[in-house]
N, C-alpha and C positions, 0 to 999 in steps of 0.2 A: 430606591436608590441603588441603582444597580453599578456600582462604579468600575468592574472590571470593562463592560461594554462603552462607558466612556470613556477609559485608558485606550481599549482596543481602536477607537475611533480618532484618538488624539494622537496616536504614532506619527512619529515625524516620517514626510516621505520617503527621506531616504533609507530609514526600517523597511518599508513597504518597498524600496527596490532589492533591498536583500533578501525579501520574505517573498517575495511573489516566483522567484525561479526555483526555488526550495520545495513551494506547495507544488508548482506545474510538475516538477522530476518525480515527488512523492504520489502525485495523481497520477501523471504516466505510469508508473511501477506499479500500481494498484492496478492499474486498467490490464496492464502487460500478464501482471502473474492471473488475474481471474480470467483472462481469455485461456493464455496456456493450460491454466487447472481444467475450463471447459472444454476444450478438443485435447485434453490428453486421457488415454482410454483406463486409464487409474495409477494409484499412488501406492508410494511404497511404505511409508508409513500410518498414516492416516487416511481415512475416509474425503471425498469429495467435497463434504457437508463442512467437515471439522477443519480442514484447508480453509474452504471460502471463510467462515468465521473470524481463521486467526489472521486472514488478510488484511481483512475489513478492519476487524477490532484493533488488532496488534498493530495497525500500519505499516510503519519502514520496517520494522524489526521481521515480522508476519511475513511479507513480502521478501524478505532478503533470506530469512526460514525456508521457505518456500524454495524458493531457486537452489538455496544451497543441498539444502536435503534431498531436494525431488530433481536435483540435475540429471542423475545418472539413471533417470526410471526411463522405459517405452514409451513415447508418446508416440500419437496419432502419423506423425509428419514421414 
């Protein structure tokens, strides 16, 4: 009786047109910052390894971490 996966299937469409542009910006952002972490030639705070981590893990929050702390570093470009 798994009931959260029922709710999650019984959302009215119109949740699902406010939830689906939400996920796409938070997946872009995800995809955006682990390209830049990989061609950029290192960080200012943290390791390569512990960035990708708190992308993945942390989500929006990870990802907007990411941009704001590591704006001002060297990268590749």
């Amino acid at each position: 009786m798994n009931t959260s996966v029922n709710t999650l299937t019984q959302l009215d469409p119109k949740v699902w047109l406010l939830l689906t542009p939400v996920m796409l910006i938070e997946i872009g952002l995800l995809i955006f910052c682990l390209v830049k972490l990989i061609r950029s030639k290192g960080t200012r705070y943290l390791n390569k390894g512990i960035w990708a981590l708190i992308i993945i893990f942390v989500q929006l929050i990870g990802s907007i971490l990411y941009l704001v702390l590591e704006s001002g570093h060297n990268d590749s470009d």
